[in-house]
N, CA, C and O atoms as a GROMACS GRO file, in nm:
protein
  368
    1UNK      N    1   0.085  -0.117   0.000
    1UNK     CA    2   0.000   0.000   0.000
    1UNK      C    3   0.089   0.123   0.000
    1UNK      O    4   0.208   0.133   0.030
    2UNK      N    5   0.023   0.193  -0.031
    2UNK     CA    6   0.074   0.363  -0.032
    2UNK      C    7  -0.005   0.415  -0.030
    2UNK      O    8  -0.121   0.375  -0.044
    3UNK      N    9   0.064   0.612   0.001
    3UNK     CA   10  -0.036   0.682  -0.010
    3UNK      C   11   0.006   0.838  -0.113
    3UNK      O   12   0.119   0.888  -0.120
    4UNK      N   13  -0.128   0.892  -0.186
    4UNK     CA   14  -0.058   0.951  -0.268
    4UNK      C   15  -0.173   1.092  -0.249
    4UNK      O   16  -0.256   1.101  -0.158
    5UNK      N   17  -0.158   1.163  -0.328
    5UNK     CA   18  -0.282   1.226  -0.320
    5UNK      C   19  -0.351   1.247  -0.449
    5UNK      O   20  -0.293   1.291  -0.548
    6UNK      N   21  -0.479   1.214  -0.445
    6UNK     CA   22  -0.578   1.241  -0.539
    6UNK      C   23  -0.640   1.379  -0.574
    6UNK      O   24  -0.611   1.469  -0.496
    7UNK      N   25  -0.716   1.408  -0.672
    7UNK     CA   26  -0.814   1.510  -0.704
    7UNK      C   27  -0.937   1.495  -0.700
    7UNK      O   28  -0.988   1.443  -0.799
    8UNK      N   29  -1.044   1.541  -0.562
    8UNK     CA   30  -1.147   1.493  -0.561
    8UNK      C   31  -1.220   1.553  -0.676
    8UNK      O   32  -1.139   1.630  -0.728
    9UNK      N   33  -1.291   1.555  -0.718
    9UNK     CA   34  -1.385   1.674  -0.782
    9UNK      C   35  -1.560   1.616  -0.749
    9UNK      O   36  -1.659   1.660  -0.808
   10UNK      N   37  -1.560   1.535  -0.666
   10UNK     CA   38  -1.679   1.525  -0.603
   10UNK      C   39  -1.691   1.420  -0.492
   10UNK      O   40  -1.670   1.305  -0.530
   11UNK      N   41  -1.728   1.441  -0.334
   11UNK     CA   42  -1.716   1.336  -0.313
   11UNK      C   43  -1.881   1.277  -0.245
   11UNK      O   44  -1.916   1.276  -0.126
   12UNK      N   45  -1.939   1.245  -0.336
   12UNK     CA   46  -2.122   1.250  -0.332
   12UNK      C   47  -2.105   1.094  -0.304
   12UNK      O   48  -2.047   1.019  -0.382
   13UNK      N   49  -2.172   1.051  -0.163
   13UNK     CA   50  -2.158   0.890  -0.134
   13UNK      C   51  -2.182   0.815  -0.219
   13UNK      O   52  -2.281   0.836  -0.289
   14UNK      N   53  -2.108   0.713  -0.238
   14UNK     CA   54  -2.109   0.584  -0.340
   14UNK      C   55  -2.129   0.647  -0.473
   14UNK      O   56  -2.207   0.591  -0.549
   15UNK      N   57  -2.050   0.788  -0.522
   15UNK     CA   58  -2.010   0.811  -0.686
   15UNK      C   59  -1.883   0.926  -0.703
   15UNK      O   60  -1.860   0.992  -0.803
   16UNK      N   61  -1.827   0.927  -0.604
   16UNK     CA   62  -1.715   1.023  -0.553
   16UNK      C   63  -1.638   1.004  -0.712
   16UNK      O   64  -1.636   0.892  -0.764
   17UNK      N   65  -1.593   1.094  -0.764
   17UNK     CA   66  -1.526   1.150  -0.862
   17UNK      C   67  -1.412   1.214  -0.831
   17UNK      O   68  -1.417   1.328  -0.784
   18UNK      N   69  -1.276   1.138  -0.857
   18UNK     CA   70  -1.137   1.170  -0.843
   18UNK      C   71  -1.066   1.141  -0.955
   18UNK      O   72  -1.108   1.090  -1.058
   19UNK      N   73  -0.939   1.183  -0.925
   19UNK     CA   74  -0.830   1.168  -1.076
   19UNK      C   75  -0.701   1.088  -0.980
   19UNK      O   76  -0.676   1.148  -0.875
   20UNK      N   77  -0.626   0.970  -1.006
   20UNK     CA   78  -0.532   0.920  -0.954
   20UNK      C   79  -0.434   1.041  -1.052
   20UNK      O   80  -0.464   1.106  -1.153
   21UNK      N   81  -0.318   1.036  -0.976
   21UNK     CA   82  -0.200   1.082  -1.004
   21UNK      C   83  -0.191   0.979  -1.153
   21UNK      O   84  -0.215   0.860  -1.177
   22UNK      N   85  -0.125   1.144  -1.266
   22UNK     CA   86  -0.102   1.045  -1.337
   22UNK      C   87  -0.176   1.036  -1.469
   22UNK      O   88  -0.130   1.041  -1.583
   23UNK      N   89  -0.324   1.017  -1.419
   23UNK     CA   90  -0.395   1.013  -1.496
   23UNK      C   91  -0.460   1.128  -1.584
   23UNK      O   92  -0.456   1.237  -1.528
   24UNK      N   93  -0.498   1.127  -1.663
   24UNK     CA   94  -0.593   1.273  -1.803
   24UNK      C   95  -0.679   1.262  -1.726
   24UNK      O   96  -0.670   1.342  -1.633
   25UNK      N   97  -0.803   1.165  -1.718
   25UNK     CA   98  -0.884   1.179  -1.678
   25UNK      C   99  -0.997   1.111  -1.541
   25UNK      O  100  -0.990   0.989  -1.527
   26UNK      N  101  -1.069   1.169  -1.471
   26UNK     CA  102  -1.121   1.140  -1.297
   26UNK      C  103  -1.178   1.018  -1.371
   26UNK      O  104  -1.180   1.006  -1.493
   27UNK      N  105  -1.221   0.936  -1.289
   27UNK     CA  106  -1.266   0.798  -1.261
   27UNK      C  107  -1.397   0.827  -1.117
   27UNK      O  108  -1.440   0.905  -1.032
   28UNK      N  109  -1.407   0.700  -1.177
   28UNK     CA  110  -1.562   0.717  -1.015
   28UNK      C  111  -1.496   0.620  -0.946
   28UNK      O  112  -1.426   0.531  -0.994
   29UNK      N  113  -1.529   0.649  -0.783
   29UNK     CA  114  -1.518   0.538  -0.705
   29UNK      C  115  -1.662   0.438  -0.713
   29UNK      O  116  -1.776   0.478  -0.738
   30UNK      N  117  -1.628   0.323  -0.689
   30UNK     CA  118  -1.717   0.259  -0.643
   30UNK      C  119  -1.719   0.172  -0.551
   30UNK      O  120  -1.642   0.080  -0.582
   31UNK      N  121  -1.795   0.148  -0.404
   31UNK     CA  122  -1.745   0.105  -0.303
   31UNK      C  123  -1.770  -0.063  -0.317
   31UNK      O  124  -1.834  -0.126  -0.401
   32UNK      N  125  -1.714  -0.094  -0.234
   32UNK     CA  126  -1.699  -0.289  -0.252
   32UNK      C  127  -1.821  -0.293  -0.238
   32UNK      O  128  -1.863  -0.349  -0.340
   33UNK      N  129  -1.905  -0.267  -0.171
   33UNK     CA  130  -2.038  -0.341  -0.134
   33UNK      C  131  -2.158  -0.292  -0.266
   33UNK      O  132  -2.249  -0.358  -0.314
   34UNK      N  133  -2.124  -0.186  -0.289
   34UNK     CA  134  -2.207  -0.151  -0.405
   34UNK      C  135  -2.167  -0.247  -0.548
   34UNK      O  136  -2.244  -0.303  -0.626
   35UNK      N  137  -2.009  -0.242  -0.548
   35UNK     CA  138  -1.975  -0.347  -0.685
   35UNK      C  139  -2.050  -0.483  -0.666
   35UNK      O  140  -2.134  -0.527  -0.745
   36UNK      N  141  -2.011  -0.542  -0.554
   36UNK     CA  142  -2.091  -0.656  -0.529
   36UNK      C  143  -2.265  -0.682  -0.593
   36UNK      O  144  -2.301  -0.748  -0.691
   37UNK      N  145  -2.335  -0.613  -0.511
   37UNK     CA  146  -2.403  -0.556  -0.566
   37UNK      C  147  -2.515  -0.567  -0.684
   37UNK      O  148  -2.632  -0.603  -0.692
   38UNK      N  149  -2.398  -0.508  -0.782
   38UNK     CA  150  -2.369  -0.479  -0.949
   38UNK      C  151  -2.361  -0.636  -0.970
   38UNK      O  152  -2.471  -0.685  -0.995
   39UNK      N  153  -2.266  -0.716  -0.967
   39UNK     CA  154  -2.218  -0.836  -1.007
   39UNK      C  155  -2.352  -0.914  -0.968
   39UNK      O  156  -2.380  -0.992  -1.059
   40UNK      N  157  -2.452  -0.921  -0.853
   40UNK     CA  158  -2.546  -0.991  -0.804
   40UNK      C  159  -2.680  -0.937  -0.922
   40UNK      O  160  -2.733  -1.043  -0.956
   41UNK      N  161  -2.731  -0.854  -0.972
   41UNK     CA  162  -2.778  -0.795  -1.067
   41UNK      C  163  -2.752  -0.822  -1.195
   41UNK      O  164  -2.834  -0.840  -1.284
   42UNK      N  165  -2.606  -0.824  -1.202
   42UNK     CA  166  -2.601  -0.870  -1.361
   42UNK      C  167  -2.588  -1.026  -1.389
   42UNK      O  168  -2.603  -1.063  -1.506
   43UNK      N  169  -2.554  -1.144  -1.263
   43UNK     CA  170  -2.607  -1.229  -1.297
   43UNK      C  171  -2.806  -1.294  -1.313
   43UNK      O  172  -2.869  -1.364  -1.392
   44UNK      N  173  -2.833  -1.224  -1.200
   44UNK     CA  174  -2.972  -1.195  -1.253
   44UNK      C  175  -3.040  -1.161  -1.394
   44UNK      O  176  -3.121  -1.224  -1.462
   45UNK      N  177  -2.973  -1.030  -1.414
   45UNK     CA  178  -3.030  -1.006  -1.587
   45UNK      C  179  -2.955  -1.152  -1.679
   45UNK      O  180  -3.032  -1.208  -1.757
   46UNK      N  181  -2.858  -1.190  -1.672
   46UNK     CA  182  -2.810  -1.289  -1.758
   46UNK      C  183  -2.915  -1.413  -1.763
   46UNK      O  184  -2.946  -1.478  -1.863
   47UNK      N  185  -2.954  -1.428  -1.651
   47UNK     CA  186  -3.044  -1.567  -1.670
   47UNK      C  187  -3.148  -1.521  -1.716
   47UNK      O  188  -3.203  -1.569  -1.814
   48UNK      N  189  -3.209  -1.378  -1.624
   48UNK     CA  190  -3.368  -1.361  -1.712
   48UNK      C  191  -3.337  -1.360  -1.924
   48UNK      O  192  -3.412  -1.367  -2.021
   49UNK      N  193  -3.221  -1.352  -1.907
   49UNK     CA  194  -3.217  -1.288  -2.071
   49UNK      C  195  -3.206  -1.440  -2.130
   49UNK      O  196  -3.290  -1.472  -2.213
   50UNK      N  197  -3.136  -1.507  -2.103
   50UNK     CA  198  -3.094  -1.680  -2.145
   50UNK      C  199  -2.990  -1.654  -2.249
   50UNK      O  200  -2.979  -1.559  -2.327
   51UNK      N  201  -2.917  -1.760  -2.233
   51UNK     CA  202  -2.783  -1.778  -2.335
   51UNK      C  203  -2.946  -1.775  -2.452
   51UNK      O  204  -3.068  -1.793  -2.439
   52UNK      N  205  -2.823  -1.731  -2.586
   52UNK     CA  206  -2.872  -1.795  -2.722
   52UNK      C  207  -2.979  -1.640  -2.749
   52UNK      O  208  -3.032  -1.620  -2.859
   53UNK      N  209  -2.990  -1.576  -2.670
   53UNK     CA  210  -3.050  -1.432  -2.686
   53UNK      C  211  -2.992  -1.271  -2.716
   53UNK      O  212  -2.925  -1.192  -2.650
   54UNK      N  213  -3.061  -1.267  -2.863
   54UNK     CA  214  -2.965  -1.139  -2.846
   54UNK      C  215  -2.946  -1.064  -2.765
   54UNK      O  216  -3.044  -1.050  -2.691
   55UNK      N  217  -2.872  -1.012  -2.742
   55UNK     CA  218  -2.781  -0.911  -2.616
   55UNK      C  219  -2.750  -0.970  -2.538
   55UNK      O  220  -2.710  -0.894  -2.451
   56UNK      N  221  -2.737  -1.116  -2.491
   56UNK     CA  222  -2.708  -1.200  -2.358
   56UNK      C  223  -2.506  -1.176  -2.433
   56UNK      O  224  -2.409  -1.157  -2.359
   57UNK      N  225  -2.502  -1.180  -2.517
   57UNK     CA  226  -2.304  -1.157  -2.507
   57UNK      C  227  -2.230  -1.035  -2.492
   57UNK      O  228  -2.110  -1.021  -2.468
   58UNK      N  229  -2.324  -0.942  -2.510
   58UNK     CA  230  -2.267  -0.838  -2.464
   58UNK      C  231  -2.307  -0.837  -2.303
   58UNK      O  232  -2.222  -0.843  -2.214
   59UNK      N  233  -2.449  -0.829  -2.280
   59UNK     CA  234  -2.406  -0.841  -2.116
   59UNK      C  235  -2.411  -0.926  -2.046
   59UNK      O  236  -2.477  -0.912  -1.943
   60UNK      N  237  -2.315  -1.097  -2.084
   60UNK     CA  238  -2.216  -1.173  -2.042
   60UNK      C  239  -2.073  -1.077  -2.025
   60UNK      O  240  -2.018  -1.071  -1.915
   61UNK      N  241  -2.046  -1.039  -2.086
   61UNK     CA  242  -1.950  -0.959  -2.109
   61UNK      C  243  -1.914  -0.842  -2.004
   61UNK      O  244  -1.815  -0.824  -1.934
   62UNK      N  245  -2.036  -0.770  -2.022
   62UNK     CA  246  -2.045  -0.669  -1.913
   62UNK      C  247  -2.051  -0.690  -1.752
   62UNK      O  248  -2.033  -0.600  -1.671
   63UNK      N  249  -2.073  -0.790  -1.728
   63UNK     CA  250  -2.100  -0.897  -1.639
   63UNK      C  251  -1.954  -0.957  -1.574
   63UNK      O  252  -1.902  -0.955  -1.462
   64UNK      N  253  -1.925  -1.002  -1.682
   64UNK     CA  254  -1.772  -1.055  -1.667
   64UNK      C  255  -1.679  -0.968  -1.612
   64UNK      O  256  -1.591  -1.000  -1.532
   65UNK      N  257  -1.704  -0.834  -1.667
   65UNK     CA  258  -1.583  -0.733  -1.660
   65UNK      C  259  -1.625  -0.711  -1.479
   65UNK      O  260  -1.553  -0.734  -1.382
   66UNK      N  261  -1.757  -0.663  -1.482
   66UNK     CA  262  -1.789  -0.589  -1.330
   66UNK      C  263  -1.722  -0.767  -1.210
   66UNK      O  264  -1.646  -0.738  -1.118
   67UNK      N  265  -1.747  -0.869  -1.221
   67UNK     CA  266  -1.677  -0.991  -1.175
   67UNK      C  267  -1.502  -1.010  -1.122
   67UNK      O  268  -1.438  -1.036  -1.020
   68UNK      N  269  -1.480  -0.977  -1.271
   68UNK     CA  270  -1.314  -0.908  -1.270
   68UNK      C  271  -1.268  -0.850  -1.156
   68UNK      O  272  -1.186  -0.881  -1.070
   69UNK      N  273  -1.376  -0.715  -1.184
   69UNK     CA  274  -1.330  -0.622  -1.080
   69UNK      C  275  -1.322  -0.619  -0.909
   69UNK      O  276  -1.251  -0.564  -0.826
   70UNK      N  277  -1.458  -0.727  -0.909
   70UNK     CA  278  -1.463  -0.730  -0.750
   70UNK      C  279  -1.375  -0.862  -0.710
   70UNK      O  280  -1.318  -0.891  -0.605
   71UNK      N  281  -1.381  -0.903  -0.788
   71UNK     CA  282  -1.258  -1.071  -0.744
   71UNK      C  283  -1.072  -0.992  -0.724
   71UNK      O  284  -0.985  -1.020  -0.640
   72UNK      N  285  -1.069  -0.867  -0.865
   72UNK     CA  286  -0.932  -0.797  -0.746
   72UNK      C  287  -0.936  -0.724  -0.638
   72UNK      O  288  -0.840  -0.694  -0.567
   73UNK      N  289  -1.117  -0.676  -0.617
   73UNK     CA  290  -1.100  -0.580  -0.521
   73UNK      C  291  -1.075  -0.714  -0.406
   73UNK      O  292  -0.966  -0.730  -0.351
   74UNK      N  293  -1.139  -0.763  -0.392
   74UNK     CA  294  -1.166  -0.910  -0.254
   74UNK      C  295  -0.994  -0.951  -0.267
   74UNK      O  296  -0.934  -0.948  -0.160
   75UNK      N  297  -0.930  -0.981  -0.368
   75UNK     CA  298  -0.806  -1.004  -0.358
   75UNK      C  299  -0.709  -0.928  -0.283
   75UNK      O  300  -0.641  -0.967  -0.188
   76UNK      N  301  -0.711  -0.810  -0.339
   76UNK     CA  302  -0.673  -0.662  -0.261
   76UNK      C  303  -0.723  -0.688  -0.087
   76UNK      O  304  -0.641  -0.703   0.004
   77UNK      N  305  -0.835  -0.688  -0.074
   77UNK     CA  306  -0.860  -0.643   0.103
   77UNK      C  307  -0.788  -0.792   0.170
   77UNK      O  308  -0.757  -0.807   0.288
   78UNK      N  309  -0.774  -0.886   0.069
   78UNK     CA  310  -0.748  -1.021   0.162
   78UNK      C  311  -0.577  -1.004   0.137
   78UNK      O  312  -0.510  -1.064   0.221
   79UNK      N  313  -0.522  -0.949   0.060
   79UNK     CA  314  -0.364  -0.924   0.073
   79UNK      C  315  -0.361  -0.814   0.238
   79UNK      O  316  -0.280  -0.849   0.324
   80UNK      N  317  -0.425  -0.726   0.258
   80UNK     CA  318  -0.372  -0.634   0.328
   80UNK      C  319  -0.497  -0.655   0.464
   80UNK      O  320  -0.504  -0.561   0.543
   81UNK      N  321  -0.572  -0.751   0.482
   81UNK     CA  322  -0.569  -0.832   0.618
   81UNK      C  323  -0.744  -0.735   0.624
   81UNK      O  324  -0.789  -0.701   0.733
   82UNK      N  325  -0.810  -0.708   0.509
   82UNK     CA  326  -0.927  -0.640   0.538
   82UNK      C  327  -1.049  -0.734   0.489
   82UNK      O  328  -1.051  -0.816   0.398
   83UNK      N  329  -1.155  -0.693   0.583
   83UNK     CA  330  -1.269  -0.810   0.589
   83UNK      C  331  -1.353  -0.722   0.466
   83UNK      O  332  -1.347  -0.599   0.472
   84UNK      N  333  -1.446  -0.800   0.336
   84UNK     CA  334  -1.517  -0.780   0.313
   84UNK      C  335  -1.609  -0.684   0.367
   84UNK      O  336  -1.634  -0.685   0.488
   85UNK      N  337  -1.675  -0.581   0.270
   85UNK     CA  338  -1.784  -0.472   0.315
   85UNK      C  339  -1.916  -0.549   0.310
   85UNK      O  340  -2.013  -0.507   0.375
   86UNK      N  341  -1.922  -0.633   0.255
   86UNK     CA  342  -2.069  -0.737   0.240
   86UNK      C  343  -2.034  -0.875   0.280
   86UNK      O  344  -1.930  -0.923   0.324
   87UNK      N  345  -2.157  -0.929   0.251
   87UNK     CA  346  -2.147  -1.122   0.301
   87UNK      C  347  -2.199  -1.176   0.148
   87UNK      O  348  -2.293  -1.135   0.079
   88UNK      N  349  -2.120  -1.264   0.127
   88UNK     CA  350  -2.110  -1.359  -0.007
   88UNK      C  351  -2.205  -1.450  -0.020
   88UNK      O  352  -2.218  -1.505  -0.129
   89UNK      N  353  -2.283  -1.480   0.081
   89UNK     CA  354  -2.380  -1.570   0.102
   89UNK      C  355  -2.496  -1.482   0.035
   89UNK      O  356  -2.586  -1.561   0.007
   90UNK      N  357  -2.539  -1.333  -0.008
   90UNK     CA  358  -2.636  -1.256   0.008
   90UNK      C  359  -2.659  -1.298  -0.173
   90UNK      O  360  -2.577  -1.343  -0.253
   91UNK      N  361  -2.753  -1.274  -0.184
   91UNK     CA  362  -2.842  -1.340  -0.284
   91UNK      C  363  -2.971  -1.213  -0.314
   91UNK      O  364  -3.048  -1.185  -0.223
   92UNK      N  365  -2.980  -1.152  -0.434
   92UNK     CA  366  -3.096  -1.078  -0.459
   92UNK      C  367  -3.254  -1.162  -0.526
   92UNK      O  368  -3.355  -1.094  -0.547
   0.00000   0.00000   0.00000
């Protein structure tokens, strides 16, 4: 870990708008429990939609990526000794 300093340019709960060092352009935060969330939702829409349906590969896809993201965030808090913001058992 480190610490650096950012550019907030908004910090409105669960859509805070910053720029990492570095970067052209701000990014949104999004908090673990909200990504989660996201990932619990978009496997939902995937089944209501069914393989073999148009638009089910793009948001397989979209799906996949938001998955990605929370499997490094969970990777991340379990390298540096931090418990999950949600419970994995939770089901929409």
């Amino acid at each position: 870990m480190r610490s650096e300093d950012v550019e907030i340019f908004s910090d409105m709960t669960n859509a805070a708008v910053m720029r990492h060092p570095g970067r052209k352009f701000p990014g949104i935060l999004v908090q673990g429990d909200n990504l989660h969330a996201m990932c619990l939702r978009a496997d939902v829409a995937c089944e209501k939609v069914g393989r073999g349906t148009p638009g089910y590969e793009d948001l397989n896809g979209l799906r996949n990526t938001l998955w990605s993201y929370l499997n490094h965030y969970k990777s991340t808090l379990d390298e540096h000794g931090i418990g999950l913001p949600f419970s994995e058992d939770r089901r929409f």
